[in-house]
N, C-alpha and C positions, 0 to 999 in steps of 0.2 A: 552271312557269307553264302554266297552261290555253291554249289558243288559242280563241278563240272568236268565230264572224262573222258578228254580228248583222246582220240583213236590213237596219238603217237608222242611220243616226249616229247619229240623237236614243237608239234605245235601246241602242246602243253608248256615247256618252255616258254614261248614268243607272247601265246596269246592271254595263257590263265589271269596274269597278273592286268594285262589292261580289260578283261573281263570285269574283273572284282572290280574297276574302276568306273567303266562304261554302264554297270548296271545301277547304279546310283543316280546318276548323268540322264539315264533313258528313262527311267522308273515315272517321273510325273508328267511325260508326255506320253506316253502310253497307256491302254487300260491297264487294270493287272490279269485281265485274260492274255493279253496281245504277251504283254511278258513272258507270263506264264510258259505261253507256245514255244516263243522264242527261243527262252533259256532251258529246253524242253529238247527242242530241235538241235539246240549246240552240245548237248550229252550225245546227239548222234556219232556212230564213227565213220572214220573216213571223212571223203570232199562236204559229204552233208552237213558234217558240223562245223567241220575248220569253216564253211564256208559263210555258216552264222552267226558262227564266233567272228568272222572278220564283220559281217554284217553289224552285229550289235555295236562292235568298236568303232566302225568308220559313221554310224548312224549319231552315237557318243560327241566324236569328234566333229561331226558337224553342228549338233545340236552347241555343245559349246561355246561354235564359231559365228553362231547367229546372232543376227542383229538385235540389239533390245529396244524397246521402244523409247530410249533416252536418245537414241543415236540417227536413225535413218531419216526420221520426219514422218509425213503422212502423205500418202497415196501418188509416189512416186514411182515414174511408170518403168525408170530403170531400177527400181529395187528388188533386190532380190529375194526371191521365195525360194526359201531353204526346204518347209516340211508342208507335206499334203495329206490330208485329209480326207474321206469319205464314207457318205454312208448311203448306200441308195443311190440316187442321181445327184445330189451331192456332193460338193465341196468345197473343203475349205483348205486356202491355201496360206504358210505362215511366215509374213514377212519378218518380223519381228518377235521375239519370248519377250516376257516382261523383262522390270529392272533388276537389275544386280544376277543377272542369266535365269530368273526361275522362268515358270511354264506361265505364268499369270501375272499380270495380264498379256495375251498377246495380240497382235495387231494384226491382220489380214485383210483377206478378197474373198467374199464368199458367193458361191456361185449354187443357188437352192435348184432342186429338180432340174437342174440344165438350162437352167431361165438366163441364159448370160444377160440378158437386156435390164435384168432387175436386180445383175448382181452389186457388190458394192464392197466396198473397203470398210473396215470400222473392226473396234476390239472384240477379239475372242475368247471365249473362255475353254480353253485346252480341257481340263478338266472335266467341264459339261458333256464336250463333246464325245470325249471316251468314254461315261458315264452311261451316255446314250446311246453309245455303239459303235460310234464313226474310230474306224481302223488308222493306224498312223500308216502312209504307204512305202512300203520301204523301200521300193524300186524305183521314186521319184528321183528324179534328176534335176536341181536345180537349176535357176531358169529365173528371167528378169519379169517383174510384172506384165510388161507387154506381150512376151511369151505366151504367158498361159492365158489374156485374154485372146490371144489372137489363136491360139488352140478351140478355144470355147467358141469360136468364132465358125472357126469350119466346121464341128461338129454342130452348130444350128444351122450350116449352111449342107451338110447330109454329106461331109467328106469324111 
C-alpha cells in the first residue's frame, strides 16, 4: 500500500482511493525510479501534490484505455498513440499494450536519434525500455500516428 498525505481531506477523500488503484495500473510501464518520483512528488502538499495525484490517476486511466495488440491492427496511420517514450533523442511512441491490458508486448513507432526516415513501427518491449532509462512522458497528449510522424517531420525540417 502507497502511503500518501495529501495537504487537505477533501483531496485525500476524492483522490487516495483511486491512488491505491492507479499505482498497480502504472507500475509496469514505468521504471521503478520514475514511480518512485512520482509517488514521492504526490506526498507533496498543496497544488504540487493534488496535482500528481490527479497526474498518476488520469496517466492510470488512460493506460487502461489503450489499445492492445489484439485490437487496432498494424501500422495504421489513424491509430492512436496513447504513451511516449524517450531517452536521449529518442523515441518511442505506444500504439498499443500487449494482450489482456499488460505492458508486454507492445506495438509502436519508434523514431532512434531523430532519424524520422529510419523510423519504423514494429513491437516494443515496455520493460526494456524503462530498464535502460527511457522515461515514460507524462505531459504527452495523445495523438494519431500521423501526428507524431508529421511532428518528426518539422523537427528534421529545423521548425
Amino acid at each position: 500500500m502507497v502511503n500518501i498525505s495529501p495537504g487537505s481531506a477533501k483531496v485525500a477523500e476524492n483522490l487516495l482511493g483511486q491512488i491505491e488503484e492507479a499505482i498497480p495500473v502504472l507500475g509496469p510501464f514505468v521504471s521503478p525510479c520514475q514511480l518512485k518520483l512520482m509517488t514521492n512528488a504526490a506526498h507533496g502538499d498543496g497544488e504540487e501534490g493534488e496535482a500528481m495525484m490527479r497526474l498518476i490517476v488520469d496517466m492510470a486511466n488512460r493506460i487502461k484505455g489503450a489499445g492492445r495488440t489484439d485490437r487496432q491492427g498494424v501500422e495504421n496511420e489513424e491509430a492512436i498513440v496513447t504513451l511516449h517514450y524517450f531517452l536521449g533523442r529518442a523515441d518511442w511512441y505506444i500504439i498499443e499494450k500487449g494482450k489482456d491490458g499488460r505492458a508486454e508486448p507492445a506495438y509502436g513507432f519508434a523514431v532512434l536519434n531523430g532519424d524520422i526516415g529510419m523510423a519504423e513501427c514494429g513491437y516494443i518491449s515496455i520493460e526494456d525500455l524503462t530498464r535502460k532509462g527511457a522515461v515514460l512522458d507524462l505531459h504527452f497528449t495523445p495523438c494519431t500516428l500521423r501526428e507524431v510522424r508529421a511532428k518528426h517531420e518539422l523537427l528534421r525540417a529545423g521548425y
